[in-house]
N, C-alpha and C positions, 0 to 999 in steps of 0.2 A: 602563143607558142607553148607548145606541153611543159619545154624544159624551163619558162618562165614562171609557168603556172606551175612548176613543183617548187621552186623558192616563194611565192605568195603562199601556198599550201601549208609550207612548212611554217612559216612565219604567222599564220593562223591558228597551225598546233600546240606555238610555243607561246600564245594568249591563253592558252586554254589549260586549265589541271587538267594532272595526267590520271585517267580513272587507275586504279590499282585493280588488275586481274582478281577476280572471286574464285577460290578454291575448287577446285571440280566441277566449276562450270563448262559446258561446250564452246569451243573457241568459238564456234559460230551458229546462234540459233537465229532462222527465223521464225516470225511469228505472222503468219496472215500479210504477207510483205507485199505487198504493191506499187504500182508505179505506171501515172497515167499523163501519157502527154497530150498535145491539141491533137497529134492525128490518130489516138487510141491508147490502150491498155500496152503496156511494156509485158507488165509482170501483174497475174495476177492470184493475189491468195495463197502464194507460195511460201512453204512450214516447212523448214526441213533442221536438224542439227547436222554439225560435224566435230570432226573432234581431235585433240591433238595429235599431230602425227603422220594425222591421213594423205592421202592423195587422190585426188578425184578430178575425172574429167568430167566437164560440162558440156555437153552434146546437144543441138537441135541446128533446125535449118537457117537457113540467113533471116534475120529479124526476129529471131523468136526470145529477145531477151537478155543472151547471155552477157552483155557488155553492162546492159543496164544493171543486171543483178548484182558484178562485181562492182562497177561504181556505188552500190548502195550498201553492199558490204564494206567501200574501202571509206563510206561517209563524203562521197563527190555529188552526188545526190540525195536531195532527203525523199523517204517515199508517201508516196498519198496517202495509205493505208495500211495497216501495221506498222512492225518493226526489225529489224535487225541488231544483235547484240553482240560484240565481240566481247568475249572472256567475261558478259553479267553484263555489260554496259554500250549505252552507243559508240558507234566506233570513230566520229567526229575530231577524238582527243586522243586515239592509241598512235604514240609512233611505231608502234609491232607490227602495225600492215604496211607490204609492199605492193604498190600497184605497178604492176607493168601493161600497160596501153598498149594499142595494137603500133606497129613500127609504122606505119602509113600519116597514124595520128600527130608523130613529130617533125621538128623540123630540123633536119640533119645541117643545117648547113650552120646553126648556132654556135659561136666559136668557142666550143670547150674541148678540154681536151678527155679523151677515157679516163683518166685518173681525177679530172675535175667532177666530171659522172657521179662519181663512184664514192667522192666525197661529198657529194649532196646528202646520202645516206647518213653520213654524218650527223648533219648540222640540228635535224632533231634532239640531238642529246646533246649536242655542244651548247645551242643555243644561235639565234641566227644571226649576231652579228659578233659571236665570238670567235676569234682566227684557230685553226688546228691545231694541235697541240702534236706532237712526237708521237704519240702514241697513236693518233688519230692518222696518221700518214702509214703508220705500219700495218694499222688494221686493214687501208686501203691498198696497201702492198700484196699483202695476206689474201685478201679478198682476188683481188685481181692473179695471184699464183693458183688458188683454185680453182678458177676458172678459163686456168691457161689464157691468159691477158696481159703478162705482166709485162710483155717485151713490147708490146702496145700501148704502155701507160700513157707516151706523150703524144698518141695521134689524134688528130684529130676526127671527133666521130662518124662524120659521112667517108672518111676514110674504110671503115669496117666493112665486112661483107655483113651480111643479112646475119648468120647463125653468132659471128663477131660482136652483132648491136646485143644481140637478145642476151648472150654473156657477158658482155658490161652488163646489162639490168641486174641481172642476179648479183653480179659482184657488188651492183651499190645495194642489195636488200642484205645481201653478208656482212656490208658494214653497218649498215642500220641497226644491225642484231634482228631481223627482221622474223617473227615467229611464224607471222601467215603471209605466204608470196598469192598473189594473183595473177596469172599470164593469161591475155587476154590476147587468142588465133597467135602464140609465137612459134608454132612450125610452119605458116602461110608465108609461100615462096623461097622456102631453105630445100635443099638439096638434101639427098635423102644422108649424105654422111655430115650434115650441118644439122639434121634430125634429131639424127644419133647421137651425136656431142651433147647435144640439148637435153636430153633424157636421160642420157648418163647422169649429168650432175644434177638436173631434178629427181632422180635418187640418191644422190649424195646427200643432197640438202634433207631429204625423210628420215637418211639414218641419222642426219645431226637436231629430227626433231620438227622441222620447221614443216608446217601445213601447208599444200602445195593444191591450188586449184588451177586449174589450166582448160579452157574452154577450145574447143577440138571442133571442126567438119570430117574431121577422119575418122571414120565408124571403127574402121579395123584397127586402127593405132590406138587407139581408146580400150577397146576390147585384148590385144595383146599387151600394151605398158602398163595401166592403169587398173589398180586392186579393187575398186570403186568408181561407178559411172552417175552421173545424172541427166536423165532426157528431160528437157526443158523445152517448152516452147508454148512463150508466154505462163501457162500452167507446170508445175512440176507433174511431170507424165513418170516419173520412175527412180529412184534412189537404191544401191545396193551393187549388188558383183553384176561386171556384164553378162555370165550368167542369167543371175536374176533380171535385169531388165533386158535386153535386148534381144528378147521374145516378141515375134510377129505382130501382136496385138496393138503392146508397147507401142514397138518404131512403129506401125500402122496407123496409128493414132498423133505420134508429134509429126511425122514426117505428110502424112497421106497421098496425095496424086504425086509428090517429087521421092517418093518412096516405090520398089517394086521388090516384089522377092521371088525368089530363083532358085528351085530344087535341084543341088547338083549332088554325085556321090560324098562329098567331102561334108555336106549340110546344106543347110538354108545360108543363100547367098542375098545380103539385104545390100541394092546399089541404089543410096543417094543422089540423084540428080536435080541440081541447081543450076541456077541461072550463073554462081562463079566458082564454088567447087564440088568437089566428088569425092563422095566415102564410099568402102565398100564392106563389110563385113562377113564373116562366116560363123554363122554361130549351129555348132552341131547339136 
């Protein structure tokens, strides 16, 4: 179960010294990062930095990567070949990353409550079998009032609607103190003003600092929220302003035959078609 396997996690982190962040380093470099399971290549030979602050969506088609990438960022997998480094160091030992897993991957019906969620974040810094402290309860207060949660504290979580679950995550990476969030497909199956909410405070969290990756099938939500895009699939195919990638060649190249483009007056209309979702794009 996910939400067992974040208490084994954390109690793995707290064996472990905590690397201490390098000065001006990139929160996140890879280097030649790979990752090869029995039925093929995940990722391959993908280099790229990022850097405090940023926001960037992760973009390609189903299987091309992008779950594996954040797993190897968040240190849930090691890779075959190269590396990955968060702030100079493997990221195995940072409690600074939050991973948030697709909602599909958990199992709602585990009897906690939102505010016990939320204090998972916690327990990194606490230590994992030391009880909360006053302080630790406020933070989770705090956490949950920013993300309009607060009046939900005591339900229990398959009680939530979809956009509901995906703001608990963020509320327990607020308490984590969490610098790099990972949301891996959390607008899949939200409703377009459960969207909205969602990207509201994944700008909030930018201006408070915290590096925000969030891996997208939605070509055009990508291209209007997000300052910075990456086309992925398996190969890094593109890094920069959707401007700069999401140029014909680009998408023609991660996407290919489930990719078509479409000269209308407003621009180049690029529609994704997959076998479960649908992006669309306009890039003038």
């Amino acid at each position: 179960m996910a939400l067992l396997r974040e208490f084994i996690k954390t109690e793995h982190w707290m064996r472990r010294e905590r690397p201490v962040h390098q000065v001006n380093a990139p929160i996140i470099r890879a280097s030649g990062l790979t990752v090869r399971y029995e039925s093929g290549f995940a990722l391959q030979d993908v280099s790229f930095e990022i850097h405090p602050g940023e926001r960037l969506a992760v973009v390609g088609p189903n299987g091309a990567g992008k779950t594996t990438l954040f797993k190897a960022i968040a240190g849930v997998i090691t890779p075959t070949a190269g590396q990955v480094h968060v702030y100079g160091y493997e990221p195995g030992g940072h409690t600074c990353i939050a991973y948030v897993t697709q909602r599909s991957q958990v199992d709602w019906t585990f009897p906690v409550s939102v505010a016990d969620v939320v204090m998972m974040g916690r327990i990194g810094r606490l230590g994992f079998f030391r009880q909360p402290r006053a302080k630790d309860w406020d933070i989770v207060k705090q956490s949950l009032e920013t993300v309009n949660l607060a009046e939900l504290s005591g339900r229990q979580i398959s009680q939530l609607s979809g956009g509901q679950q995906q703001r608990m995550f963020i509320a327990r990476a607020l308490a984590q103190e969490a610098e790099l969030m990972l949301m891996d497909e959390p607008t899949t199956g939200l409703d377009m003003n459960s969207q909205e909410e969602l990207l509201v405070i994944l700008e909030k969290l930018q201006r408070r600092g915290v590096t925000v990756l969030v891996a997208l099938h939605d070509l055009k939500l990508a291209a209007e929220r997000f300052e910075r895009v990456m086309l992925l699939n398996h190969r890094l195919l593109g890094l920069g302003t959707p401007e700069e990638v999401f140029v014909p060649q680009a998408l023609t190249r991660t996407y290919g035959s489930h990719l078509r483009l479409v000269s209308t007056p407003e621009g180049l209309l690029a529609l994704e078609d997959t076998c479960c979702e649908e992006g669309v794009l306009v890039h003038d």
